[in-house]
C-alpha positions, -999 to +999 in steps of 0.1 A: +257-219+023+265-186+029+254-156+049+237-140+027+216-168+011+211-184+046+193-150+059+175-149+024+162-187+027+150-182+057+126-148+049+152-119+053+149-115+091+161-140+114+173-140+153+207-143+168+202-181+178+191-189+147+227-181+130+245-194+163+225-231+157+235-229+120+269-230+126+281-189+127+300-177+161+290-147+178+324-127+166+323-138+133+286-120+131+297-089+150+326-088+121+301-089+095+279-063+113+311-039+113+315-044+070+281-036+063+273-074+054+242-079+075+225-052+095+218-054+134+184-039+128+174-047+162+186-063+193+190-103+188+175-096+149+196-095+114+184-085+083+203-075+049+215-043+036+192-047+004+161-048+024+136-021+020+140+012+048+104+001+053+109-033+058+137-023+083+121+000+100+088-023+111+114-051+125+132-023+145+102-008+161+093-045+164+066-059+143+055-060+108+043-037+086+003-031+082-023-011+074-016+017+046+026+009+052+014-025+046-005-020+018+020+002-003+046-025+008+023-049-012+018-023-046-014-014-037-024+018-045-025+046-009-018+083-010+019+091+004+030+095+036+057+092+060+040+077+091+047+043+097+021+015+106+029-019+124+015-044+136+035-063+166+024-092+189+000-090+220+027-100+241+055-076+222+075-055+246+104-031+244+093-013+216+118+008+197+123+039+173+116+029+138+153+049+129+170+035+166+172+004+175+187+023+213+156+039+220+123+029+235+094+042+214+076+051+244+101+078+254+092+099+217+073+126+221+062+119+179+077+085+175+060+090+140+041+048+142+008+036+143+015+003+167-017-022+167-012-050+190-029-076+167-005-099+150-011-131+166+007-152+139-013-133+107+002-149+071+024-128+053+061-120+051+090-113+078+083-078+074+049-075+063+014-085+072-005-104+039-032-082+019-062-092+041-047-079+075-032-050+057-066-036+044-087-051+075-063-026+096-066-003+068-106-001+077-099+009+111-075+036+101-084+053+073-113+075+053-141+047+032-129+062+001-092+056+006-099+019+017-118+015-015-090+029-035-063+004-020-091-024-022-096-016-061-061-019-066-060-054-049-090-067-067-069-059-102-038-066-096-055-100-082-042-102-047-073-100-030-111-112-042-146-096-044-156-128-021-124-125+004-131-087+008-171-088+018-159-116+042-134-092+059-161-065+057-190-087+067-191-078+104-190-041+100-218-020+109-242-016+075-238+015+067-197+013+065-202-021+048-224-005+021-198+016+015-171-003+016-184-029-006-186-002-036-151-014-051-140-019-089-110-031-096-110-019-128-098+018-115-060+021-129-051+048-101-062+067-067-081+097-088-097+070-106-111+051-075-117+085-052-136+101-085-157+069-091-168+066-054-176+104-049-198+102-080-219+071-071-224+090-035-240+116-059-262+093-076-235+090-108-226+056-121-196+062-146-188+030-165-149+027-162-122+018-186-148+018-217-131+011-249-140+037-277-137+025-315-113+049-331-095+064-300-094+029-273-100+031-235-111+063-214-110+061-175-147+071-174-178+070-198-209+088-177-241+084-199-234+080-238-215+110-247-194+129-213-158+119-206-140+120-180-103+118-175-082+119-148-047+126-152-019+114-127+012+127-106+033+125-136+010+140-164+025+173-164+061+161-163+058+140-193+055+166-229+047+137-251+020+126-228+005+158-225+003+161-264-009+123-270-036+132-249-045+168-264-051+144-298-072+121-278-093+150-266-098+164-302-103+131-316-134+121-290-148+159-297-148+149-335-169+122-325-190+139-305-184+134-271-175+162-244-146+155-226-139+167-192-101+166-177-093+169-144-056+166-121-046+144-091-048+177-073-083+187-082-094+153-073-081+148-043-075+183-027-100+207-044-129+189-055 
């Protein structure tokens, strides 16, 4: 077996001793540090040059990934950002720089991670913590309605269940598991689940993804006849979109419903 497939076999991280016991000397891995064919990504650790910057970055500072670096990780559905959230050992020491593997993460002045000291073992991959861990920490870190939108997205792409989620939520004071309980999985994006959940905290229920004979699904049907859709990061950079939509619009007025349109930027920053 190769190097390659040996670090792949064995979950795309794994330590110095582990490649000394298999049978590869200590100059033969410094050589295949120096051609780019495995990365040092941290003292005693090896990954490949294939694996995510994400993935690489968590194993540097020391840990796994977690929380909303977790989730995306995973394809669930959390708003961007650049921060970094890992979850290391209670016993981890010697933290370092998610971009240096040279320096301590305690000597940044904005080292730029989250570090919770909770993996004791959790399920998952090398590099990441499994969905339940990621959106446990995810509670702890983050507004209701953007746990709700990353839980919506794990309840349809079927990674998580209605059942597994209340358990995680169960011990939670009432008032946040009331809240947090309010998921869907049939939202289809962010603006979808953020727009549902405000609504329902203003006494609107909007039925989601209801099927309409004559023009097929809209992302929300509130009462019989009002329409709401939500349009994503990409709406305005794609023409035929724009216009296949515009003949959607017309086609629900000819029916006689009122449809109501609204961006990811009204949504999530003016609404």
């Amino acid at each position: 077996m190769n190097l390659e497939n040996y670090i792949t076999r064995h979950g795309g991280l794994v330590a110095t001793h582990q490649l000394r016991s298999a049978g590869w000397s200590k100059h033969f891995l410094t050589a295949a540090v120096s051609t780019g064919a495995i990365i040092r990504v941290r003292q005693g650790w090896y990954c490949l040059p294939s694996t995510p910057e994400p993935d690489q970055q968590a194993a540097r500072v020391g840990g796994r990934l977690s929380c909303t670096s977790g989730a995306r990780r995973l394809g669930l559905l959390v708003r961007s950002g650049e921060h970094l959230h890992v979850s290391v050992p209670p016993n981890a020491a010697r933290l370092r720089s998610k971009s240096d593997k040279t320096v301590r993460l305690t000597t940044l002045p904005s080292p730029g991670v989250t570090v919770r000291w909770n993996d004791s073992g959790a399920s998952g991959s090398a590099f990441c913590l499994d969905v339940r861990h990621c959106l446990a920490d995810m509670v702890l870190c983050q507004s209701p309605e953007w746990v709700v939108a990353a839980v919506d997205s794990a309840l349809r792409l079927q990674q998580l269940t209605m059942e597994e989620w209340l358990n995680i939520i169960a011990t939670l004071p009432e008032d946040l598991t009331l809240l947090l309980a309010d998921v869907d999985g049939k939202s289809e994006s962010i603006t979808e689940s953020l727009s549902r959940f405000r609504l329902r905290r203003l006494g609107i229920t909007p039925r989601l993804q209801v099927k309409i004979p004559g023009v097929g699904r809209v992302d929300m049907l509130i009462g019989t006849r009002l329409v709401i859709e939500i349009d994503g990061y990409a709406y305005h950079a794609d023409p035929e979109r724009f216009e296949a939509d515009r003949r959607r619009d017309a086609r629900l007025s000819a029916l006689g419903y009122r449809v109501l349109r609204f961006s990811y930027k009204q949504v999530v920053h003016h609404w």
